[in-house]
C-alpha positions in Angstrom: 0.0 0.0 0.0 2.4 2.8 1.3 5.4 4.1 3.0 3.4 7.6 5.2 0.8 7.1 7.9 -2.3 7.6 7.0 -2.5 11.7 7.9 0.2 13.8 7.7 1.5 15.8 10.6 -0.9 18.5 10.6 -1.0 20.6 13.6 -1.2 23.7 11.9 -4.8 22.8 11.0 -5.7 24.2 14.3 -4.8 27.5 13.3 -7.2 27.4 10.8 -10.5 27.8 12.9 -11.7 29.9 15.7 -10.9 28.9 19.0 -12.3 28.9 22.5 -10.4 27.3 25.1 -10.4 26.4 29.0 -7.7 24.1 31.3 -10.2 21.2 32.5 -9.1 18.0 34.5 -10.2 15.1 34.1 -10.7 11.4 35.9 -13.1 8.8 34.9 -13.8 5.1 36.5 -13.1 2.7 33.9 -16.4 0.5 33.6 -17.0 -3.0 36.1 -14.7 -5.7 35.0 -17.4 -8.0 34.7 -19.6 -5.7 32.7 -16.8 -6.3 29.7 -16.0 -10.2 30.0 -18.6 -12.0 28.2 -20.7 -14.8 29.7 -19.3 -18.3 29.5 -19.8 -19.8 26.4 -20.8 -16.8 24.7 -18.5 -17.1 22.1 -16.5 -20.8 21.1 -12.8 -19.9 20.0 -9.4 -21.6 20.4 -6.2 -19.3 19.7 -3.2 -21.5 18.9 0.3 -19.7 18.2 2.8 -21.2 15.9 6.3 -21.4 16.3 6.7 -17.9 15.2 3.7 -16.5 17.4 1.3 -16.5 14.9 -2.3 -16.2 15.7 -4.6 -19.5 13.9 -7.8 -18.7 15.6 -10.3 -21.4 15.1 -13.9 -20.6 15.9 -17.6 -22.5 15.2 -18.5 -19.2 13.9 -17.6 -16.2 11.8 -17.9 -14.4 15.0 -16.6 -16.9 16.9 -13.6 -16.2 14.9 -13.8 -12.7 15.2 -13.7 -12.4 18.8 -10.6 -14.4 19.2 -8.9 -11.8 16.6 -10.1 -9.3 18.7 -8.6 -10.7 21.7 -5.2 -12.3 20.3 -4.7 -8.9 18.2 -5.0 -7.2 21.9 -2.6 -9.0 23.5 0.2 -8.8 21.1 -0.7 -4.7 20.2 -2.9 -3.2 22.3 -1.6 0.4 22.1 -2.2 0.7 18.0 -5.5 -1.1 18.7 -6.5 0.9 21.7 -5.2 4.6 20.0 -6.9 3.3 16.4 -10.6 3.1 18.8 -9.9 6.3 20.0 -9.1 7.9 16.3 -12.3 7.1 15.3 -13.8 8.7 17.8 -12.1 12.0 17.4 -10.4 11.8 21.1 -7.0 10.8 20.2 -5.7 13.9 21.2 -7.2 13.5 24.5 -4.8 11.0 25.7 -1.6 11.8 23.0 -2.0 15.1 23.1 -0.9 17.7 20.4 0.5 14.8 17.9 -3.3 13.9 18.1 -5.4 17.0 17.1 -5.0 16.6 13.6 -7.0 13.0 13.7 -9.3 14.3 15.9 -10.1 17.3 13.6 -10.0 15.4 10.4 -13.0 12.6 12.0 -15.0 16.0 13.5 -14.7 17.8 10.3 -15.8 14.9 7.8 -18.3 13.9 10.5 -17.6 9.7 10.3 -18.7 9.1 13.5 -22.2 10.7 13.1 -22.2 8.7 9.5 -21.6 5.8 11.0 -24.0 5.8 14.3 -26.5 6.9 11.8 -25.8 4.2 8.5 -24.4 1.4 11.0 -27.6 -0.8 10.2 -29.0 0.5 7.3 -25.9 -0.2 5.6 -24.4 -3.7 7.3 -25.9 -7.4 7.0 -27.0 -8.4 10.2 -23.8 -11.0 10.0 -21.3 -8.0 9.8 -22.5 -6.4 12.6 -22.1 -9.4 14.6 -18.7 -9.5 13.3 -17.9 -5.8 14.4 -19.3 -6.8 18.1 -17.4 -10.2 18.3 -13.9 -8.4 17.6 -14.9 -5.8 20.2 -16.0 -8.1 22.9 -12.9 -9.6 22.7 -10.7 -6.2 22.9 -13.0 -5.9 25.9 -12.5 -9.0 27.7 -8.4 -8.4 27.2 -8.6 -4.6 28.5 -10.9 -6.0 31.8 -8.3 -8.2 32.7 -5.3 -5.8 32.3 -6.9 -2.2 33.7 -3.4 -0.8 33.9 -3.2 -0.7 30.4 -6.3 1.5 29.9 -6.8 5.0 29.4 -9.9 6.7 30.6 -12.8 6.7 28.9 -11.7 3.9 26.3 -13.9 1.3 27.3 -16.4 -0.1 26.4 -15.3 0.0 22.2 -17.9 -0.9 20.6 -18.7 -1.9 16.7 -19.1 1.7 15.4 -15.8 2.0 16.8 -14.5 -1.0 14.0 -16.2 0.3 11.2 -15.1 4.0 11.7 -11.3 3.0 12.3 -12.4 1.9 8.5 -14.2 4.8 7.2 -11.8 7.3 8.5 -8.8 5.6 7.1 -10.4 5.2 3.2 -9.8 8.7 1.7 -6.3 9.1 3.3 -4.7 6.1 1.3 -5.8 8.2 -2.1 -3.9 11.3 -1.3 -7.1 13.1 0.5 -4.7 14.6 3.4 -2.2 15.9 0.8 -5.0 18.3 -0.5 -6.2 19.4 2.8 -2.7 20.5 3.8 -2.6 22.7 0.5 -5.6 24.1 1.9 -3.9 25.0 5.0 -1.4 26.9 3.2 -0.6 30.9 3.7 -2.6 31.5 0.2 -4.8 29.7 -2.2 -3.3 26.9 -4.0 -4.3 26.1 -6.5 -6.4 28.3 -9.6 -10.5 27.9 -10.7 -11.6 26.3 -13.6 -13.5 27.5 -15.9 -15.6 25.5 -18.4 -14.5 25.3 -22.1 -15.0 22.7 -24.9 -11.8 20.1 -23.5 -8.9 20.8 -21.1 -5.5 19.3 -22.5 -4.3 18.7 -18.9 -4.0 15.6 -17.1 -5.8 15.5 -13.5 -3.2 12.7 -12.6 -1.8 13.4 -9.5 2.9 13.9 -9.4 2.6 12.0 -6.2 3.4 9.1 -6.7 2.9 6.5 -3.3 5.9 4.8 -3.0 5.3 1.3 -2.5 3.6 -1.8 -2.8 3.9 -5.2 -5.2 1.7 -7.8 -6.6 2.4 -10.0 -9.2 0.8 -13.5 -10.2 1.9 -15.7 -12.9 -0.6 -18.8 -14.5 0.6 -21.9 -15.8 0.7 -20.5 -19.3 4.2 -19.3 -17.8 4.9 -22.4 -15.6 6.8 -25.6 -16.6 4.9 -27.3 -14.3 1.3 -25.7 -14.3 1.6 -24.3 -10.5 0.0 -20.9 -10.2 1.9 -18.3 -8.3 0.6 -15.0 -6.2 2.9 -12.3 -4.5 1.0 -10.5 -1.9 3.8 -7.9 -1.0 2.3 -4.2 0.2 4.6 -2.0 1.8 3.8 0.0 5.1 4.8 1.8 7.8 7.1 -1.1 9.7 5.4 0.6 12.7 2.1 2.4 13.6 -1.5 2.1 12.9 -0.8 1.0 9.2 1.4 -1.8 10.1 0.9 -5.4 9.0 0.2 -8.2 11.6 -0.2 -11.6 10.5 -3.3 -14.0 10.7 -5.0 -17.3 10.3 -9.0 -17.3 10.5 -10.9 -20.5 10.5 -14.7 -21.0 11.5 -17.1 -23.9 10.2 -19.2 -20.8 8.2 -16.6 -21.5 5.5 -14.4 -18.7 6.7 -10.8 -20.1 6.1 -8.1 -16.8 5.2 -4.4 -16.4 6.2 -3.2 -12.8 5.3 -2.3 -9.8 6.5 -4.8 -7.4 9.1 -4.2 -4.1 10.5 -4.7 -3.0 14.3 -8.6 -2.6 15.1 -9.8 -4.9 11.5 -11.7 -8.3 12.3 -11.1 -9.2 8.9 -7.9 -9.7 6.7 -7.1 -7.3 4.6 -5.5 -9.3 1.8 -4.2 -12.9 1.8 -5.6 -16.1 1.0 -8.4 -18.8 1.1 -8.1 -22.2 0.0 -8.8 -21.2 -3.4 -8.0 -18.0 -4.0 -5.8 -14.9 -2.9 -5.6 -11.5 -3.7 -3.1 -8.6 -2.9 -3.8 -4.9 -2.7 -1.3 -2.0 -3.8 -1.8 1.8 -3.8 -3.4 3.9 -7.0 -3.8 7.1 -7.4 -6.5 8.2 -9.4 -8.7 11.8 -8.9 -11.0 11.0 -6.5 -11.6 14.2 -4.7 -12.0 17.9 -5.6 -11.9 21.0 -3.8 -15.1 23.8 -4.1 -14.1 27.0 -4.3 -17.8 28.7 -3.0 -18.6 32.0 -3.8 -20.3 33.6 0.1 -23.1 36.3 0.2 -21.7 39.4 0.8 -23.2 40.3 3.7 -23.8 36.9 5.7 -20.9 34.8 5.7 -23.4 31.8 6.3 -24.4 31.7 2.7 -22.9 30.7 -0.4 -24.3 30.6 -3.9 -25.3 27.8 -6.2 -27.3 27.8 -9.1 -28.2 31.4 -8.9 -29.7 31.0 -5.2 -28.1 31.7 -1.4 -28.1 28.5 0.5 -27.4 27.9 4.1 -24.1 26.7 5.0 -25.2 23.7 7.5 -22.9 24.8 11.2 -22.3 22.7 13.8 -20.0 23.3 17.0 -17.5 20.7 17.9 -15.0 20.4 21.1 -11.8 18.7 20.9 -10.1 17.4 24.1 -6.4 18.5 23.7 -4.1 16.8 26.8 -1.5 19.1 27.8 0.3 16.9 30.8 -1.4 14.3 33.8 -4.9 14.6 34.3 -4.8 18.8 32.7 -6.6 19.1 29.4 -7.9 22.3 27.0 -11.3 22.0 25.3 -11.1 23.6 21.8 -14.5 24.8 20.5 -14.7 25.1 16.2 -17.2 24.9 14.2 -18.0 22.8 11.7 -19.8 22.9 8.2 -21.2 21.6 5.5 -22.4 22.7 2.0 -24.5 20.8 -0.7 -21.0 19.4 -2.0 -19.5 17.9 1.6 -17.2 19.5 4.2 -16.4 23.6 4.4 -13.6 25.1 5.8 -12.9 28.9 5.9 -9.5 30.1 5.2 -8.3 33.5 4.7 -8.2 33.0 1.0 -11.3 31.6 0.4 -14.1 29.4 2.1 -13.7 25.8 0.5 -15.7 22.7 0.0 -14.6 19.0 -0.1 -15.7 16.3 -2.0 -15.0 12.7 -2.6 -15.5 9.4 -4.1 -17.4 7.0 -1.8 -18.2 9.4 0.8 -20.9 8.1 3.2 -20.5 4.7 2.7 -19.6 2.9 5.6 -19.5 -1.0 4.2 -15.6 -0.5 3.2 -15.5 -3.8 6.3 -17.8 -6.1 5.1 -16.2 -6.0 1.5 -13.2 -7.5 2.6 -15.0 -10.0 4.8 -16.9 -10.8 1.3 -13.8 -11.1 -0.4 -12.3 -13.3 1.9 -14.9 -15.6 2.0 -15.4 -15.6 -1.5 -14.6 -19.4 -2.9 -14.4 -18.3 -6.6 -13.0 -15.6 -8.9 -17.7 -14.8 -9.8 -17.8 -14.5 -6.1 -14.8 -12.5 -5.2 -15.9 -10.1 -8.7 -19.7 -10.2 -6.8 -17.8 -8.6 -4.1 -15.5 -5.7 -5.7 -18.9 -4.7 -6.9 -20.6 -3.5 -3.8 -17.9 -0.6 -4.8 -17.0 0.2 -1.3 -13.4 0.4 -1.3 -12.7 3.3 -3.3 -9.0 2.7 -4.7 -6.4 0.3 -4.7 -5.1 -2.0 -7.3 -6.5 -5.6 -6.7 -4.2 -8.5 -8.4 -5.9 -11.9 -8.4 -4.9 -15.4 -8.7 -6.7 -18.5 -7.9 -6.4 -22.5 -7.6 -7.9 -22.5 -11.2 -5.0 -20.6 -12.4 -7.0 -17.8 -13.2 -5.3 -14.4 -12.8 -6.4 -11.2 -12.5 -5.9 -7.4 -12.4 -8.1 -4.4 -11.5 -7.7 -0.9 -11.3 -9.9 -0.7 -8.6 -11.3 2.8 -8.4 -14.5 4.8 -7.6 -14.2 7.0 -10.6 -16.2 10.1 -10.5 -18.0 11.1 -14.1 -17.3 14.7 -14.7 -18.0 17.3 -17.2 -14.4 17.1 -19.2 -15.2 20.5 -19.8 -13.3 21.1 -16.5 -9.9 21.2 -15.3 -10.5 18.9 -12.5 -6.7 19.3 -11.5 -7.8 23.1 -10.3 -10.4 24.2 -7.8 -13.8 24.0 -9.4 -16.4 26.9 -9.0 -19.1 26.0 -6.4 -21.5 27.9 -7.3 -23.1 25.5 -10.2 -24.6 22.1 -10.1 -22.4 21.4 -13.0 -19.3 20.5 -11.2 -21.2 18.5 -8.6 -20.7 14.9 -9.7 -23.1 12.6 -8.4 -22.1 9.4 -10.4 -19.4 6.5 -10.9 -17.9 4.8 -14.3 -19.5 1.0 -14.3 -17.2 -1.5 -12.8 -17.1 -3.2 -15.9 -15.4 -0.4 -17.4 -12.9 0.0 -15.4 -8.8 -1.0 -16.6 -8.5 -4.8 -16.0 -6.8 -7.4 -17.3 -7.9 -11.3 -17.1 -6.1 -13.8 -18.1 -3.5 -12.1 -20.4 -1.9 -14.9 -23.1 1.1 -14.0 -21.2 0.3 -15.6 -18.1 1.3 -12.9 -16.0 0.0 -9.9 -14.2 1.7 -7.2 -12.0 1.1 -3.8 -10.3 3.7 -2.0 -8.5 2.0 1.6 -8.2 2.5 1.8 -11.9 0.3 2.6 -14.5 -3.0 0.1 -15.6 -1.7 0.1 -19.1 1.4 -2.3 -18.6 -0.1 -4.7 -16.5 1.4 -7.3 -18.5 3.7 -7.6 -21.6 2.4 -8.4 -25.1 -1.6 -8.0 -25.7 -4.4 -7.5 -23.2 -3.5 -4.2 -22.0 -5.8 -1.9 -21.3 -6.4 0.8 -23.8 -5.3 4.3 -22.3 -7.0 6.1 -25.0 -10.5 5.0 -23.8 -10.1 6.8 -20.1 -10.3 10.4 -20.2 -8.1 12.8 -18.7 -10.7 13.8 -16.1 -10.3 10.2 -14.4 -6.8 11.1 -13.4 -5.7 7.3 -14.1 -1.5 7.0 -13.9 -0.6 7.5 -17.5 1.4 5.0 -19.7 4.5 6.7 -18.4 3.9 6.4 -15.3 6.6 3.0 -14.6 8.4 3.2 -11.1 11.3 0.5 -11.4 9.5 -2.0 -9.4 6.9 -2.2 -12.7 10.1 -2.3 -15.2 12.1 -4.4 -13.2 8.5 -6.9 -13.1 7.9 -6.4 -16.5 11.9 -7.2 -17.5 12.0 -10.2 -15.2 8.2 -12.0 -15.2 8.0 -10.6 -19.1 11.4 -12.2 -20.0 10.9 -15.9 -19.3 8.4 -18.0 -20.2 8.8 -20.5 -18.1 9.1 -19.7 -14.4 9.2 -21.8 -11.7 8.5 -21.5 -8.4 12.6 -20.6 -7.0 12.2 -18.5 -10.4 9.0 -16.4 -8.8 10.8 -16.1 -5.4 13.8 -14.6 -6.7 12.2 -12.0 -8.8 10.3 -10.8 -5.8 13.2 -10.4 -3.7 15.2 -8.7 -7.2 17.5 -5.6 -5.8 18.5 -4.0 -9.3 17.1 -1.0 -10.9 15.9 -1.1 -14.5 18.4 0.7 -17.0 15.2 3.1 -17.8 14.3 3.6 -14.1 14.7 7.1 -12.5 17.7 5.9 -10.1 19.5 4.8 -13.6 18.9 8.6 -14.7 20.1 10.5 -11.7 23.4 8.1 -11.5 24.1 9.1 -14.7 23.0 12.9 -13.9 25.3 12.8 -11.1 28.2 11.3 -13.5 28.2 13.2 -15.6 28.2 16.9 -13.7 30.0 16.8 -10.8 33.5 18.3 -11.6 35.7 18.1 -8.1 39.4 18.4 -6.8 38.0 17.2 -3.9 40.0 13.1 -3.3 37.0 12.0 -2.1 34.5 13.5 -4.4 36.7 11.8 -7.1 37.1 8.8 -5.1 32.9 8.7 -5.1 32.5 9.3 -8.3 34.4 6.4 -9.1 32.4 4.1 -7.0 29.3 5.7 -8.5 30.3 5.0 -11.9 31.3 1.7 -12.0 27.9 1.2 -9.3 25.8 -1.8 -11.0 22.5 -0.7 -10.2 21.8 -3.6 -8.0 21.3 -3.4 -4.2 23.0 -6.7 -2.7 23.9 -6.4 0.7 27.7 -6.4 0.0 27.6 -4.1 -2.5 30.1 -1.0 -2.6 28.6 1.1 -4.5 24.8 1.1 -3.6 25.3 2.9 -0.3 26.8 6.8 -2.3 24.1 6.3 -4.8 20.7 5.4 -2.7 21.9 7.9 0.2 22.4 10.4 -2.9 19.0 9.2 -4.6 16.6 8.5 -2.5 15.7 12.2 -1.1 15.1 13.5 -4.5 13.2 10.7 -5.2 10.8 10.7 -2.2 9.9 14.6 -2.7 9.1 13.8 -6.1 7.1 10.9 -5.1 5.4 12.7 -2.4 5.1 16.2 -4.1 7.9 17.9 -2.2 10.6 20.6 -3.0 12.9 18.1 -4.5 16.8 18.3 -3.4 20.1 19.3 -5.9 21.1 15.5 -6.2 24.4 17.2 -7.3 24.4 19.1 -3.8 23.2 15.7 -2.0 26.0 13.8 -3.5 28.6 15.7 -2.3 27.3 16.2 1.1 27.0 12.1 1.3 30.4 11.6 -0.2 31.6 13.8 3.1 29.4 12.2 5.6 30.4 8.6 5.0 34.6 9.6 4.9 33.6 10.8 8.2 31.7 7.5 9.8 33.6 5.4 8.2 36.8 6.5 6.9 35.8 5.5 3.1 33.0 6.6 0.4 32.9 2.3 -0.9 31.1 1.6 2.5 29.4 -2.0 1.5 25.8 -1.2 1.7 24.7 -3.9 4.7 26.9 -1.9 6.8 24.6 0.9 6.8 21.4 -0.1 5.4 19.8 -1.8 9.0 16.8 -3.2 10.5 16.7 -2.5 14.0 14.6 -3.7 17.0 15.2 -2.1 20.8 18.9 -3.0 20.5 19.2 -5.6 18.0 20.6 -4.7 14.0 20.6 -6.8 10.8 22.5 -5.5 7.6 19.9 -5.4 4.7 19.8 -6.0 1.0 17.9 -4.2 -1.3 16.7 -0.4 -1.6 14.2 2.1 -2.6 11.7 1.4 -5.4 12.7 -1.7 -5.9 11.2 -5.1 -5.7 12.7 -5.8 -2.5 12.0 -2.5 -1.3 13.4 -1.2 1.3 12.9 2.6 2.8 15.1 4.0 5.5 15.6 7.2 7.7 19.1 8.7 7.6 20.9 9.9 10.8 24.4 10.6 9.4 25.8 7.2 10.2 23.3 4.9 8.9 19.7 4.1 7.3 17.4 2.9 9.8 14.6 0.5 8.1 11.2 1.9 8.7 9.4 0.7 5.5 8.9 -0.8 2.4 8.8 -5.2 2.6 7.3 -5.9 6.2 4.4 -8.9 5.9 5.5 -10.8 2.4 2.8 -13.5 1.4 3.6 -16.2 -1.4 0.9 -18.2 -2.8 1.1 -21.3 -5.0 -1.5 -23.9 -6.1 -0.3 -27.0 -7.3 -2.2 -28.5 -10.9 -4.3 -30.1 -9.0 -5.7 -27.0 -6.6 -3.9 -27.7 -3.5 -2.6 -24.3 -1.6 0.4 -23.5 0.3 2.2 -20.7 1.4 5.1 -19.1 2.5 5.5 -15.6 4.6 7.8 -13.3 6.9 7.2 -10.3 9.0 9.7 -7.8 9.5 9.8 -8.3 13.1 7.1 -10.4 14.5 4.2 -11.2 16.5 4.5 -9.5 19.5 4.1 -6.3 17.8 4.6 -4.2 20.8 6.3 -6.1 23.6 9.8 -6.1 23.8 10.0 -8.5 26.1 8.2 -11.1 24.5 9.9 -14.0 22.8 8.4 -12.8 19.7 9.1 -9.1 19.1 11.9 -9.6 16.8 12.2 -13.4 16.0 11.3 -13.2 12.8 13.9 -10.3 12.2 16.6 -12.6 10.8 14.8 -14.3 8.6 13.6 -11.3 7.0 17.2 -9.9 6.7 18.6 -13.2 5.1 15.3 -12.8 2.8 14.0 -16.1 3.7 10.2 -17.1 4.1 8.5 -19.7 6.8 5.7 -21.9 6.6 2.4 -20.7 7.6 0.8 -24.4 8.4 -2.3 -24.4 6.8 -2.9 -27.8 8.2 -4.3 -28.3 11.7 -1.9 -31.2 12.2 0.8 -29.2 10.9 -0.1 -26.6 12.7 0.3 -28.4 16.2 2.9 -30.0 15.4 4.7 -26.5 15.4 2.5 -24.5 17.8 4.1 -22.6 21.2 0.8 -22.1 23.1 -2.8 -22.9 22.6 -5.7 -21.0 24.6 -8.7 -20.1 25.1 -9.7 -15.9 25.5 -9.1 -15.1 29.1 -6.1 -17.7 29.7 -2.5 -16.3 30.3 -1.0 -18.8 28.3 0.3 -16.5 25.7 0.8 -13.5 27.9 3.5 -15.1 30.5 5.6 -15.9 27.5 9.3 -14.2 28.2 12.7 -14.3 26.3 
């Protein structure tokens, strides 16, 4: 998916509205412990732990099931799953503080809470809801028993809690937050449109997210008929974001292993038995800013279609903690025209609109997804359209494969610029309606039995025929154009695309490739950097050298990887995240000097400073930005601390004859957030050595390798140490 939490840091938001505040202290009783334990044999659930600490929860029910991933997800990470409940409620910043007003402004503002209390069962089956209070109950029952843990006022969460930790997060993985803090900006952003006959420009968005991979390959391109799925999204190796690693199995039919995030009762993308999926980040235009046009005398009113309307005002306090038990109460207001969210800014008084706002099922698709059983059923599912973006690649034990540019695209007037501000004053720019699934860029099947999607454009999905046709989406959809390749896509389209006939070490080894593609941008600013720089400086030469004779590849003893990534990878982040990009020149000569002085050399081999670390434990890594075994890392002036790109890897093969197995590694482990549990960073070195383990989809199997098995409430897991 991607490499930035889901909102930005923000605080200057605050500055943006009127505000009232007052010290207040605060104290609240958490809730009777009984009150939050359910009744014996409420729920039937076992929770048995691999060798590697991995949840299998077996339940008699979907909700069974549930509440045991409520309560095993608990144990191993209560603080994301904890702060997510108290996101979606707009309180963060109550207990966090000012690192929290942003999220707490962003849920008032967009009102998902009130959506949600008021479309929680219009909108959910009956079954989903009881999914939603299963995975609660079991967050519950954990918290009761460990009341040290708890803040005030977090208990009891409650369903709407679940499904607005997913409405909230929806818009902010297709680049909403990135338009909001233009908003916030000392002047207006952006200009109007007007309406002519066609606008030239392209509404795709410059920033480009900066990671995910899926690829799956049919037997068309296997010697041996095997069909092979990559589920590979990159995230945030911390955080609310991060991956954590499941097995769900009831006797509904509910039988998934994949990936989850803290505060989800379902998985997000893995596999079933008989098929799998993978998600990774797209970035079509899904939103648009209003500019309105207000009355001149009653800044209340705004014009559309000839006529003053009403600007709909609410007030809104937001709990800011300042230290102990001493908190402010801010008081804005909030408002809402016929288009979606106002704010007022000293430039202008703008309205926000976007693709799938008010729909509150994003949850029970994925639970439909992963309970789908074939590729009919998984489609029936993508078309409840609830999920907004993200690329969707498909495989399954039939050796079908699949691609979809999934996307709730808006049908405008391509009269407009819809990369400006539109006017707000006409019904003309107010899009009301989506282009048919059908329609959308998707590829099924291609003859050459491979698909891939590595934040890259829909139109190279595979090599050969069965692209989709760029010329038949306009420019008003803001899909990525045909040049829009990062070298994970070339690298996939050089490797998968260049032999046809891969095997299964074959489809391994291509996911974990660590060279950029002679076209790819880090190819361009090597040679950029080759061929300006002009120094009498012995190390600048010295650098130079090692840059020019640098391979492109990333391999953990490689000499010359570590001058060109640390010289690279800033410009290349601003450009993917729509930043003031960096003089690589500059960059390349303050890099040169920075590694003489750590290390006494500029050929510094590049495990040495690319690391994964965990409380006090390091691992030399392989393998670099943008590319298939991506890895992203902060810079401190001595070396590149990991902090995202490859964290939960999922391989999927079927045999010929349907049978499933898979492989996976986490960048760390199950005990998310425990340090001293035996499995906060066990899986650590396999994940530098790039090696996989088993994920046991057998119950014998399983127990065969298990560390604990327990029911909710039992310390068996819990009393664990290293």
């Amino acid at each position: 998916m991607r490499h930035s939490s889901i909102f930005p840091r923000l605080f200057s938001l605050c500055l943006a509205f009127p505000l009232l505040v007052s010290a207040e202290y605060t104290s609240e009783a958490l809730p009777d412990e009984g009150r939050l334990i359910p009744p014996q044999g409420a729920y039937s659930v076992e929770i048995i732990r691999d060798s590697y600490g991995v949840p299998h929860i077996y339940g008699k029910t979907d909700a069974d099931v549930a509440y045991g991933l409520g309560y095993a997800a608990t144990e191993d990470d209560f603080k994301n799953v904890s702060e997510t409940i108290l996101m979606s409620r707009g309180l963060f910043s109550r207990e966090t503080g000012r690192k929290g007003f942003v999220f707490d402004l962003l849920v008032r503002l967009f009102q998902f809470r009130e959506i949600v209390d008021r479309e929680y069962e219009q909108q959910l089956s009956p079954e989903m809801r009881a999914i939603c209070k299963a995975y609660t109950d079991g967050f519950n029952h954990y918290a009761a028993l460990h009341p040290e843990r708890v803040p005030p006022g977090l208990l009891p969460a409650t369903p709407q809690d679940i499904v607005t930790g997913f409405v909230m997060r929806t818009p902010f993985f297709f680049g909403l937050e990135r338009e909001i803090k233009r908003l916030m900006g000392p002047r207006r952003a952006n200009d109007v449109s007007k309406h002519s006959k066609a606008h030239p420009g392209g509404s795709f968005s410059n920033d480009l997210p900066i990671g995910s991979n899926t690829f799956a390959v049919s037997p068309k391109r296997t010697p041996d008929g095997k069909t092979h799925l990559a589920i590979n999204s990159h995230q945030p190796f911390e955080g609310p974001v991060a991956w954590y690693e499941v097995r769900l199995k009831s006797e509904e039919g509910l039988d998934i292993t994949g990936g989850t995030f803290p505060g989800a009762p379902v998985v997000l993308h893995g596999h079933n038995p008989d098929l799998g999926w993978a998600h990774t980040v797209n970035l079509p235009d899904l939103y648009d800013i209003y500019v309105l046009e207000m009355h001149p005398d009653d800044p209340n009113k705004y014009l559309f279609d000839g006529e003053y309307r009403d600007l709909e005002r609410q007030e809104t306090t937001i709990t800011v903690k300042l230290w102990g038990n001493l908190r402010i109460p801010i008081k804005r207001e909030v408002l809402r025209s016929v288009h979606g969210p106002v704010i007022r800014r000293p430039h202008g008084v703008y309205a926000i609109r976007f693709a799938g706002y008010g729909d509150i099922r994003q949850v029970e698709q994925w639970f439909r997804m992963g309970k789908a059983r074939t590729r009919e059923e998984f489609e029936t599912a993508l078309r409840m359209r609830s999920i907004p973006s993200f690329n969707v690649g498909y495989a399954d034990k039939k050796g079908n494969i699949w691609y979809v540019y999934n996307a709730l695209l808006p049908l405008r007037d391509a009269g407009y610029n819809w990369r400006a501000y539109l006017p707000g004053d006409t019904s003309a720019t107010l899009w009301t309606e989506y282009l048919p699934f059908e329609q959308l860029p998707q590829v099924l099947n291609p003859e050459s039995g491979f698909i891939q999607n590595c934040n890259s454009t829909p139109f190279y999905t595979t090599v050969g025929t069965g692209n989709p046709n760029p010329e038949a989406y306009g420019v008003e959809f803001g899909i990525e154009p045909p040049e829009n390749m990062t070298n994970r896509a070339l690298r996939a389209n050089e490797l998968f695309g260049g032999d046809d006939s891969i095997t299964e070490e074959d489809f391994y080894a291509y996911k974990h490739d660590w060279k950029y593609s002679e076209h790819s941008r880090a190819a361009a600013l090597r040679n950029q950097i080759v061929d300006t720089v002009k120094s009498d400086d012995l190390v600048i030469q010295r650098a130079l050298e090692v840059l020019r004779s640098w391979d492109l590849r990333a391999n953990p003893d490689n000499t010359g990887t570590t001058i060109a990534v640390l010289s690279m990878e800033p410009v290349v982040r601003a450009e993917m995240f729509g930043q003031p990009v960096p003089d690589v020149v500059a960059l390349f000569t303050e890099r040169a000097q920075q590694l003489y002085e750590a290390y006494g050399r500029v050929d510094v081999p590049w495990k040495e400073v690319n690391r994964l670390v965990r409380g006090d434990l390091q691992w030399g890594l392989g393998g670099g930005p943008d590319q298939l075994r991506a890895i992203y890392g902060d810079w401190n002036g001595n070396y590149l601390t990991a902090v995202a790109g490859d964290c939960y890897i999922l391989l999927v093969t079927w045999d010929p004859d349907g049978k499933v197995r898979s492989q996976s590694i986490h960048q760390y482990g199950s005990a998310t957030n425990n340090p001293d549990h035996p499995h906060y960073a066990d899986q650590a070195p396999l994940f530098a050595r790039q090696e996989m383990k088993p994920t046991w989809l057998n119950l014998e199997e399983l127990l065969a390798h298990s560390k604990a098995r327990y029911r909710p409430g039992e310390d068996a897991w819990q009393n664990l140490k290293k």
